[in-house]
Backbone bond lengths (Angstrom), bond angles and torsions (degrees), N, CA, C in turn:
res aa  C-N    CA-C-N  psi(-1)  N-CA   C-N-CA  omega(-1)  CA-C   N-CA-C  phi
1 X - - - 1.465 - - 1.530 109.60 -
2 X 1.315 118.14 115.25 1.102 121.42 174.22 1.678 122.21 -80.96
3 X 1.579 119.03 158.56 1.125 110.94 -176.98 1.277 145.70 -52.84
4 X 1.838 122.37 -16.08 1.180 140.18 148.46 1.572 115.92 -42.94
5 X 1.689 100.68 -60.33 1.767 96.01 -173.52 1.258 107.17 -85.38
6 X 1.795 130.41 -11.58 1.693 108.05 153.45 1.474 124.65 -59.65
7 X 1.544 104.85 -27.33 1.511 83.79 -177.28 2.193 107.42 -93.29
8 X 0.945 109.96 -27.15 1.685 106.72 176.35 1.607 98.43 -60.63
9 X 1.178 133.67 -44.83 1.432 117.95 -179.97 1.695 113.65 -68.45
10 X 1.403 137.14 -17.23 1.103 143.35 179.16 1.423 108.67 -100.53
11 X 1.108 122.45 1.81 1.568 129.82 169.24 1.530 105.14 -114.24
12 X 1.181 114.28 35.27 1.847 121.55 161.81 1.367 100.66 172.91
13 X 1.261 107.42 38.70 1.623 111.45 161.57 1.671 102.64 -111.81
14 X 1.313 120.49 140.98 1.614 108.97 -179.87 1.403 84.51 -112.78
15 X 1.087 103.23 161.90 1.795 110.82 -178.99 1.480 110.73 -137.50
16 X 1.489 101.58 127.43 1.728 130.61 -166.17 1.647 100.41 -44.09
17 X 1.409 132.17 102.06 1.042 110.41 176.65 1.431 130.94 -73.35
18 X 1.376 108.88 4.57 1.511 109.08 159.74 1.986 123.12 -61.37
19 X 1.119 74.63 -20.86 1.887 96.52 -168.02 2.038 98.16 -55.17
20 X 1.158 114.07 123.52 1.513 116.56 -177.33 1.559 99.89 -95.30
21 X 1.979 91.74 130.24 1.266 91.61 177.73 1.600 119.76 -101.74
22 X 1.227 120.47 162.46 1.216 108.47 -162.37 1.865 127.40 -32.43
23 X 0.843 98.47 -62.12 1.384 105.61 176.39 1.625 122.95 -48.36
24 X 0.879 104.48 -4.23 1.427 128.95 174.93 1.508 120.19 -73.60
25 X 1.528 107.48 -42.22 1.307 127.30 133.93 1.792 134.66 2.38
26 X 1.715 75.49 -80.14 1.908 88.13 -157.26 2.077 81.62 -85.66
27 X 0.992 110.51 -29.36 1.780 99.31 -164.35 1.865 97.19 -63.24
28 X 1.304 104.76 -47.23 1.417 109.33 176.09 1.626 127.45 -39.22
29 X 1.336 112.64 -32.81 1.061 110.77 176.61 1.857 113.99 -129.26
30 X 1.556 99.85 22.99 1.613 111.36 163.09 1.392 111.41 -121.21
31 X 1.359 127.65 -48.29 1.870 126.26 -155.39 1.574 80.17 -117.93
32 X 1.261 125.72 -50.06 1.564 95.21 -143.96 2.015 126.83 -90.73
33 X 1.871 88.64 6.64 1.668 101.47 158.16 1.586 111.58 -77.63
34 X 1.010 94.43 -16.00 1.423 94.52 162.99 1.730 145.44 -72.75
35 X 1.056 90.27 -25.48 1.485 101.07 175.79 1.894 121.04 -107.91
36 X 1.247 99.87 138.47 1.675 107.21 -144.15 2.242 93.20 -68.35
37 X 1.334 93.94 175.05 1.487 103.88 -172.93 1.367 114.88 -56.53
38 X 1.355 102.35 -36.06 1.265 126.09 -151.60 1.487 131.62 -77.35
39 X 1.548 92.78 -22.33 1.299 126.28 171.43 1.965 115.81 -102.16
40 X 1.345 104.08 121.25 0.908 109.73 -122.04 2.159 82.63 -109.69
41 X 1.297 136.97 175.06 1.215 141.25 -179.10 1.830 102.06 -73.41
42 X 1.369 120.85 -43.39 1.407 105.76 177.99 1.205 116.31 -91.08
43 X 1.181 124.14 20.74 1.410 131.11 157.10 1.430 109.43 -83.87
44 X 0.972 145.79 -25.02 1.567 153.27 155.69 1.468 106.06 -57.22
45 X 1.289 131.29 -57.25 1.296 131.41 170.32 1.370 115.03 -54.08
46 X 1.563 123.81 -47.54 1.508 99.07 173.76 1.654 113.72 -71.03
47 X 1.102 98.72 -9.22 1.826 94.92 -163.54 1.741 91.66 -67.71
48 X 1.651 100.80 -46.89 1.557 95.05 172.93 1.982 139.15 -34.05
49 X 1.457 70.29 -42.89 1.538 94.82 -175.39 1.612 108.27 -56.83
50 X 1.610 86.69 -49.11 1.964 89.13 -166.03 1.826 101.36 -77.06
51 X 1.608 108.64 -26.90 1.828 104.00 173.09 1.299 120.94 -39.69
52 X 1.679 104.79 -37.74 1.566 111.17 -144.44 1.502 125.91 -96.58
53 X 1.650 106.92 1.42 1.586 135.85 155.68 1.868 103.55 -78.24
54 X 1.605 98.01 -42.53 1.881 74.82 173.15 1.560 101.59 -86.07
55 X 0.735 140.27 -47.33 1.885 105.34 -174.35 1.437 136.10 -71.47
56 X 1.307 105.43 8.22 1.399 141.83 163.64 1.593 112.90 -67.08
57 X 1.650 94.58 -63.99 1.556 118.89 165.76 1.591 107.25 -46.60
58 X 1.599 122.16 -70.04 1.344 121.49 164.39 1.484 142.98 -32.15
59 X 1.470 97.54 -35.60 1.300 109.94 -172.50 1.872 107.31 -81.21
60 X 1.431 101.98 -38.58 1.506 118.31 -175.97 1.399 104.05 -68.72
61 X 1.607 122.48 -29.17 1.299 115.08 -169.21 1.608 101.50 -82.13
62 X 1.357 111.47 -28.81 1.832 122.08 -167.02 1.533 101.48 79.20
63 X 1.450 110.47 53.88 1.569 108.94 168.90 1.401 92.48 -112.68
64 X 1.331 118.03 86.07 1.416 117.46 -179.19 1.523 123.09 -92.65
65 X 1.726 107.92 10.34 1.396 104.68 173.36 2.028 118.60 -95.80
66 X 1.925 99.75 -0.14 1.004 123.79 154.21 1.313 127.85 -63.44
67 X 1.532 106.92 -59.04 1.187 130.36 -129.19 1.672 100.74 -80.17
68 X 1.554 99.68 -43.19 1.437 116.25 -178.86 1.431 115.86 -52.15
69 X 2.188 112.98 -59.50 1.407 103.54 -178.36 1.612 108.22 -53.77
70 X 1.224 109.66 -47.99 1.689 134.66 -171.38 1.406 104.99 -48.16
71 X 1.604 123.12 -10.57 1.882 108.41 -167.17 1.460 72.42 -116.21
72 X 1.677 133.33 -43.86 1.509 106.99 -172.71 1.399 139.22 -86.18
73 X 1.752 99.80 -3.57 1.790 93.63 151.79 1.504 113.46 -90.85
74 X 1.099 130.23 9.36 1.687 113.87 -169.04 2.118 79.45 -100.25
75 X 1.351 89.32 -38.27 1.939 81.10 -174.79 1.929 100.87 -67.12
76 X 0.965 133.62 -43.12 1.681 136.57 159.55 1.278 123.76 -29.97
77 X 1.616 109.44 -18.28 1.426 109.53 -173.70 1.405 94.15 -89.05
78 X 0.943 130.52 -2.26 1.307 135.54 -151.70 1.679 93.81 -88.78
79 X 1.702 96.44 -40.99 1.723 100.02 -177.82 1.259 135.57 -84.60
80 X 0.963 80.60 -16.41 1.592 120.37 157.94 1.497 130.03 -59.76
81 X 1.008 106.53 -64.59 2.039 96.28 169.23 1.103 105.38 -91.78
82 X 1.534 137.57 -13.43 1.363 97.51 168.80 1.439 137.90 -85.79
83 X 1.710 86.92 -20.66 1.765 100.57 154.37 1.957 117.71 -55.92
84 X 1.496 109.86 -37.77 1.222 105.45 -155.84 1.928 90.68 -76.05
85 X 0.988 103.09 -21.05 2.210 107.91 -169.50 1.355 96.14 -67.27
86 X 1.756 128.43 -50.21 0.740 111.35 -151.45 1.711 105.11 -111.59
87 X 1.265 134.90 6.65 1.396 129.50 153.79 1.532 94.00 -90.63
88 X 0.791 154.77 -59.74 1.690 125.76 -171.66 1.595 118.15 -89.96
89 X 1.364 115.64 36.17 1.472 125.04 168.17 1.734 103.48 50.87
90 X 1.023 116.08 67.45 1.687 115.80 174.92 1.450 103.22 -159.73
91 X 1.729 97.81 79.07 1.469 108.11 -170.03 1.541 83.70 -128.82
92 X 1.975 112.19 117.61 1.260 123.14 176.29 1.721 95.29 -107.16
93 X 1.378 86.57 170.69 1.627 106.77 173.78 1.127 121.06 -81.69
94 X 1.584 114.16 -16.22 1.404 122.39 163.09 1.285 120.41 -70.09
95 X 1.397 114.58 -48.65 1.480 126.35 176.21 1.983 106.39 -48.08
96 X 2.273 87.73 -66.54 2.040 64.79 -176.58 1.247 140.89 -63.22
97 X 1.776 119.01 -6.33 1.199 111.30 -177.42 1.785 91.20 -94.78
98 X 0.639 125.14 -57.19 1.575 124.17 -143.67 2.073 106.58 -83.16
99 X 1.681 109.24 -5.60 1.416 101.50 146.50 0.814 134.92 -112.43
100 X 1.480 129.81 38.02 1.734 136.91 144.93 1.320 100.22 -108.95
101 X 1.222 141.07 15.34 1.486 151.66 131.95 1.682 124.07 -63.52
102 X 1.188 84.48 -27.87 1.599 101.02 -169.12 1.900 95.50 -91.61
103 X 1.421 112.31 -24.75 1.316 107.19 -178.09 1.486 128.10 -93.11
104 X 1.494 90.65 -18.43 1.356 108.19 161.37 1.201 141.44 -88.08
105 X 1.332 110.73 -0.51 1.482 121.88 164.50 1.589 104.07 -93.57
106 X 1.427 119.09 -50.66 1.298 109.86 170.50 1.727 123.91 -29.98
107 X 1.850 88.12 -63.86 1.872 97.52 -172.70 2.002 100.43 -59.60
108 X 1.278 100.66 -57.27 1.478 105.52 -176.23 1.648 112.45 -29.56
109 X 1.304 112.10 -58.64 1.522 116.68 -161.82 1.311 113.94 -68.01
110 X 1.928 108.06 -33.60 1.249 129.95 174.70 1.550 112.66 -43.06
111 X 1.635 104.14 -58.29 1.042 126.43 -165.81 1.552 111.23 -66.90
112 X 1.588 123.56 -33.90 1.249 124.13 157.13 1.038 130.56 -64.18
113 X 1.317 126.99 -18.08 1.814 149.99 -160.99 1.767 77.60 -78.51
114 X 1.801 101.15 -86.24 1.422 93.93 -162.82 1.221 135.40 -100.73
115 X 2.001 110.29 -33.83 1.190 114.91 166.04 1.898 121.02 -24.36
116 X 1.873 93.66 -60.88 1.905 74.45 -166.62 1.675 107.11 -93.20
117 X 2.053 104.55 25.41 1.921 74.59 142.87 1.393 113.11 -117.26
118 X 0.971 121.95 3.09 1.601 121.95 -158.31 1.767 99.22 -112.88
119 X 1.074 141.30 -27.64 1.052 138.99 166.67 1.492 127.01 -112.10
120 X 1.415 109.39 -57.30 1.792 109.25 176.82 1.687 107.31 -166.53
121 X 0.816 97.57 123.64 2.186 102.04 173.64 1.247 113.66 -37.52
122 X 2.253 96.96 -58.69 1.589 88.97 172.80 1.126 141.89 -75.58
123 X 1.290 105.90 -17.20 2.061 117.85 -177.25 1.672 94.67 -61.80
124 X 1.282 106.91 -43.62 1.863 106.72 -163.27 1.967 89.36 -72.30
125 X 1.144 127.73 -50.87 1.708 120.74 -165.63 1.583 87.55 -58.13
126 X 1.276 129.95 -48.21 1.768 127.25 -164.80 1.495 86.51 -61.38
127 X 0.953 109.24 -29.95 2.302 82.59 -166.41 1.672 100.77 -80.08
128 X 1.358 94.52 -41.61 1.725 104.89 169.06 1.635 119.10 -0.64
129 X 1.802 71.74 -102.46 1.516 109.03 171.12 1.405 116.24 -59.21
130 X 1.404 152.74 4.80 1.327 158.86 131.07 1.585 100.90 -47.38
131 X 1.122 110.30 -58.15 1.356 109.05 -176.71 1.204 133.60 -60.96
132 X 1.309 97.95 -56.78 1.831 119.80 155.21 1.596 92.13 -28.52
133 X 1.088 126.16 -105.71 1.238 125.80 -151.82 1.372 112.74 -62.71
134 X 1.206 141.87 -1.65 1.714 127.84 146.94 1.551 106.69 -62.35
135 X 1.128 123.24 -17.71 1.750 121.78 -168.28 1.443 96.66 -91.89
136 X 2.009 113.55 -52.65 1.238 97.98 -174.36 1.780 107.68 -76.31
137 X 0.945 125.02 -2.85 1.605 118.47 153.18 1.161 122.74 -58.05
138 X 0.917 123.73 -81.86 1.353 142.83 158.09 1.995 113.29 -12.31
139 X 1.407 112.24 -40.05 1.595 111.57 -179.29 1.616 86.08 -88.24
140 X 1.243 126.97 -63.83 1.829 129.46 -164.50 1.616 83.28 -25.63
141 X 1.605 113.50 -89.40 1.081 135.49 -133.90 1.869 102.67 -65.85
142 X 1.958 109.52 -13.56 1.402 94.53 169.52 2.035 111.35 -90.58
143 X 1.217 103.62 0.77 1.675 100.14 -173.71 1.490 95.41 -99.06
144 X 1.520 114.04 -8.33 1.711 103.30 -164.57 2.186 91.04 -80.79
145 X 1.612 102.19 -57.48 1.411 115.45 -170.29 1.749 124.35 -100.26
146 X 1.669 94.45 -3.84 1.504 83.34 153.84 1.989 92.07 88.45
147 X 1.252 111.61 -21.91 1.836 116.96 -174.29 1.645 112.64 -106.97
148 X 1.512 85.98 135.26 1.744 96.84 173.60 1.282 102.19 -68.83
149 X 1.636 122.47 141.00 1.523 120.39 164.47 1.629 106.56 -94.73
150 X 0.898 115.52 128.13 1.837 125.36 159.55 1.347 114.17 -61.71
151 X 1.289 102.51 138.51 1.732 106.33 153.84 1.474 111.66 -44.81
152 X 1.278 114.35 143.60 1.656 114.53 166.97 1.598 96.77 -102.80
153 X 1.663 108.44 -156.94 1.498 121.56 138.49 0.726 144.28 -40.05
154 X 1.327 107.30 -28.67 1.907 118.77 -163.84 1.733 100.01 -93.26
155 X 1.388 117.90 -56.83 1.353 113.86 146.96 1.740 138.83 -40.94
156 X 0.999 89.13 -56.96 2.024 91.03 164.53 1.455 116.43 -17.60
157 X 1.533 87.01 -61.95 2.080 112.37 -156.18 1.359 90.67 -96.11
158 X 1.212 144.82 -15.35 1.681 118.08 140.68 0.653 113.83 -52.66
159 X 1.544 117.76 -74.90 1.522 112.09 -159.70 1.668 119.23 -46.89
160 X 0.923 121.44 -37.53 1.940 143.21 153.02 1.487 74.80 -25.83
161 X 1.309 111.90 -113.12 1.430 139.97 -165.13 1.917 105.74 0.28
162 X 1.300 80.44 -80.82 1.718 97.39 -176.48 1.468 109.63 -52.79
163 X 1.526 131.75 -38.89 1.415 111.97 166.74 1.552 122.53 -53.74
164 X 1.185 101.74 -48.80 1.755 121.88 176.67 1.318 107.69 -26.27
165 X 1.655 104.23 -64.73 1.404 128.61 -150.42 1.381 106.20 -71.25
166 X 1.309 106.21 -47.29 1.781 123.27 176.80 1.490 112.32 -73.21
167 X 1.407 127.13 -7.80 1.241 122.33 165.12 1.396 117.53 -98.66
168 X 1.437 117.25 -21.14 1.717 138.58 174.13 1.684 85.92 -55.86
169 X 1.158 111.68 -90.00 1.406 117.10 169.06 1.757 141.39 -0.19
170 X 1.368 81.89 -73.05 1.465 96.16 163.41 1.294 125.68 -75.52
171 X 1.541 122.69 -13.61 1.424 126.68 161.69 1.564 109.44 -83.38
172 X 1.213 120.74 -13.91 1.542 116.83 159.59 0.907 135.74 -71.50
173 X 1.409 119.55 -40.14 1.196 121.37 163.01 1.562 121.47 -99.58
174 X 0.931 121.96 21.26 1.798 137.31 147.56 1.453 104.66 -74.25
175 X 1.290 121.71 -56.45 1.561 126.34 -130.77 1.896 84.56 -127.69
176 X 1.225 123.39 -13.60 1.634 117.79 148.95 1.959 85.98 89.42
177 X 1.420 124.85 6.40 1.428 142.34 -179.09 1.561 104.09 -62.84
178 X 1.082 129.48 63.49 1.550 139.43 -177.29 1.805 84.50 -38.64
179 X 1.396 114.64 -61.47 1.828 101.30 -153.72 1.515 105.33 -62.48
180 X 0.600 92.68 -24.54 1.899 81.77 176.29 1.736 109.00 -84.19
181 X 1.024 128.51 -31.88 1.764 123.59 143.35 1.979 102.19 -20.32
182 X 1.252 108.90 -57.05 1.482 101.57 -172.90 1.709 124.60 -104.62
183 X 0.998 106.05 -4.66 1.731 123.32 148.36 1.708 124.48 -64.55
184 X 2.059 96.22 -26.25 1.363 100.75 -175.29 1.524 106.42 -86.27
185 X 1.636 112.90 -22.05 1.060 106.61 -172.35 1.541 111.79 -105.73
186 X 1.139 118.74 19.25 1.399 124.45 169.00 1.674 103.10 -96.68
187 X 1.540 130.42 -46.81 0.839 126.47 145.34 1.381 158.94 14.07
188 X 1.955 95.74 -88.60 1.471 112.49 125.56 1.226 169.23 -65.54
189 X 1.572 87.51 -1.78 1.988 106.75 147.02 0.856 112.36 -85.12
190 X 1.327 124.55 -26.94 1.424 122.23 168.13 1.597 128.18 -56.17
191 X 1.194 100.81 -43.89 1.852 127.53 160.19 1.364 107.33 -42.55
192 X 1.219 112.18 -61.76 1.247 120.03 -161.83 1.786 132.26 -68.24
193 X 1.216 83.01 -19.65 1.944 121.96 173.26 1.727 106.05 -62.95
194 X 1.596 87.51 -60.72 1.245 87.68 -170.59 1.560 120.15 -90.37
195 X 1.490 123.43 -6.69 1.420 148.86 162.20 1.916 95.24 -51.74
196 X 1.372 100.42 -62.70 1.538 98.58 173.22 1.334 136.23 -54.54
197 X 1.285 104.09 -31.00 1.581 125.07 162.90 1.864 109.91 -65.00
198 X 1.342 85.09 -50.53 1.908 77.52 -176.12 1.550 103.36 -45.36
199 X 1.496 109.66 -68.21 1.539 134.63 -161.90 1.264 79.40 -40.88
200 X 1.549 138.66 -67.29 1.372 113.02 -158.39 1.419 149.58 -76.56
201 X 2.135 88.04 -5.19 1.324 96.90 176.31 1.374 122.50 -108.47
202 X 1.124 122.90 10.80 1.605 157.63 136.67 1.654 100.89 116.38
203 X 1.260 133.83 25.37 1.262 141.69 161.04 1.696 113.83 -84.18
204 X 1.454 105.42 134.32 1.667 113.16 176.65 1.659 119.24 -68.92
């Protein structure tokens, strides 16, 4: 199978979100014996929710020796419940729509914080509006059929991407590291590739 028909078969393949993705793996038998029964995978998602006004808060103040650990565990939670839903079978319909919601307000706001001052207005509105429209996909396509869509692959390795990119970033202008200014934004074309790929294969 060549690289054309890997990617046309993964752009109308939906994928079982029970299915564990790799990384799912190593958390299983490092972070997630750790955390008690009781506490549950969409409890990580709201926790997200309430993180993502303070590093917002951080970012606006320019306390960036916060802001950095503080944007990459609230983005970690991210790996976190969806690993924790799907090794202990407690994968709701709330969870899949409403935590790649939860990641996109994070990256989104992020991306307004610094992208459009530290690099370009428009590069940060283009990641924007990429996003925007995986969400407004994502609602069309749940009022048209009634089904939550899952993250696929193509989503995964954004979301990867965009933490990366937004921490490249923020270590540049912490640490005054101009080259990573342009590592961050190679990055996020990189994001953006595969952001387009999600949108097209109907995964968040």
């Amino acid at each position: 199978m060549n690289l054309k028909d890997f990617l046309q078969k993964k752009l109308h393949e939906q994928r079982d979100p029970k299915k564990p993705y790799p990384h799912d793996y190593i958390l299983k038998y490092s972070i997630l014996p750790l955390i008690p029964r009781w506490i549950l995978p969409n409890h990580f998602t709201i926790l997200r929710f309430i993180l993502t006004p303070i590093v917002f808060w951080l970012l606006i103040t320019q306390n960036y020796t916060m802001a950095i650990p503080f944007f990459l565990f609230t983005a970690f939670t991210d790996a976190i419940d969806g690993s924790l839903a799907r090794v202990r079978h407690q994968i709701t319909n709330w969870g899949t729509f409403y935590d790649p919601v939860a990641d996109k307000i994070l990256i989104s706001g992020s991306v307004l914080l610094i992208v459009f001052q530290h690099i370009n207005p428009y590069f940060a509105l283009l990641i924007i509006l990429v996003e925007l429209l995986i969400v407004s996909g994502a609602i069309l396509r749940r009022k048209q059929d009634k089904r939550i869509i899952s993250a696929n692959i193509f989503g995964k390795t954004k979301m990867v991407l965009q933490v990366a990119a937004v921490t490249f970033l923020l270590i540049a202008i912490w640490a005054g590291a101009d080259l990573f200014i342009n590592v961050s934004v190679a990055t996020f074309s990189l994001a953006i590739t595969f952001a387009i790929l999600s949108l097209f294969s109907y995964g968040l």
